[in-house]
N, C-alpha and C positions, 0 to 999 in steps of 0.2 A: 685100638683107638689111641691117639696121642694129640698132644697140640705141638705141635715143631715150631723152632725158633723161641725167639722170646715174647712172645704172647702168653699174658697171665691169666688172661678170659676164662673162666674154665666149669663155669656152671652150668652153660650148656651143653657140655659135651657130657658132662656128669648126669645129667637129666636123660641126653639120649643113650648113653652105657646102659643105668638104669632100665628102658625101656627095651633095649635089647635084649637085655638078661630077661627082663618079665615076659618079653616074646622068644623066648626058649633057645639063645643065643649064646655061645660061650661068650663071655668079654673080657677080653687085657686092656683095661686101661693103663697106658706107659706113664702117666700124669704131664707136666709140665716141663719145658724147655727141651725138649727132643731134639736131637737133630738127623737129618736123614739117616745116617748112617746107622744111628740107635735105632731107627724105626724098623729098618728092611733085617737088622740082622733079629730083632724078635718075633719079624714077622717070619722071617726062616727058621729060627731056633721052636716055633710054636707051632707051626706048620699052617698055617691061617689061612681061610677063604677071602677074607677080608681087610684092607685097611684103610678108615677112616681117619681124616685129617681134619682138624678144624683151625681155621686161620682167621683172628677177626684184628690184625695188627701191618697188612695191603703187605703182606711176606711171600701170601701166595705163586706169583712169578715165579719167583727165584724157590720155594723150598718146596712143592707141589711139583715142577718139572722135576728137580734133585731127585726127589723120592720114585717120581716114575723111572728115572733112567739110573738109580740103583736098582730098583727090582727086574729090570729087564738084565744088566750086566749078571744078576746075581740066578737073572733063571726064573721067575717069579712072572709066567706069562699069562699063570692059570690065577691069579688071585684079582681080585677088585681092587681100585685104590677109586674110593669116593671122598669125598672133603664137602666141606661149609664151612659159610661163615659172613662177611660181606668181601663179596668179591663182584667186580662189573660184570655187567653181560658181555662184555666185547672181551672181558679175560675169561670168563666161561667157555666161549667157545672153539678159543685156542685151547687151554688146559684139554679140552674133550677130544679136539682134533687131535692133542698128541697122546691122546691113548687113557684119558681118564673119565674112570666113572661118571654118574650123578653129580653135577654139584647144587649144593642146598641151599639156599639163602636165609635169611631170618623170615620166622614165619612160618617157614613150611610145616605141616603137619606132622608130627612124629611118625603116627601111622602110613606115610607114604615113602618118610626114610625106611622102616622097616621090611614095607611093600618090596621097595625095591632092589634091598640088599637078598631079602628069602627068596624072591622072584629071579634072581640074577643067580641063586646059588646054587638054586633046583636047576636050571637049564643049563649051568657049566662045572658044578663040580658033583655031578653022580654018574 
């Protein structure tokens, strides 16, 4: 889990790590000011099912595709990349076209982010 860029928001994401771990989830939270590059090589250095991006600073565009097309150059075809945060629905559904996860808005239930990471994890990484 990381927040990339310079977005300092950071108690939600710490809420939903939290909740990860209590539903039976390793969690790296990378903390604050990430930039792709940090992100895909701890996601290779840890060997991860998962990576979670939270953007609530409209960076999403630009550092959300970044991070997809590092994990693809670097091999990374088998892992999740979900993100939240406020992001429009008309950037939702480009981010998803180009190959990403869920994305979560404010609000959404924690137990559905969950859902959908263990649901996605069981069907493609066993």
């Amino acid at each position: 889990m990381a927040k990339p860029g310079l977005d300092g928001h950071d108690r939600g994401i710490k809420v939903l790590a939290a909740a990860y771990r209590d539903a039976g989830m390793e969690v790296i939270y990378l903390g604050l000011r990430q930039t792709p590059e940090m992100i895909v090589s701890a996601a290779l250095q840890e060997d991860v099912d998962v990576i979670a991006l939270s953007s609530l600073n409209n960076a999403h565009m630009t550092i959300f595709p970044n991070v997809l097309n590092l994990m693809k150059d670097k091999g990374l075809d088998d892992v999740l990349l979900v993100g939240g945060g406020i992001i429009p629905k008309k950037d939702i559904k480009v981010l998803e076209e180009m190959g990403m996860g869920k994305l979560f808005g404010p609000g959404t239930p924690v137990q559905e982010t969950v859902n959908y990471i263990t649901n996605w994890v069981n069907e493609n990484r066993r």
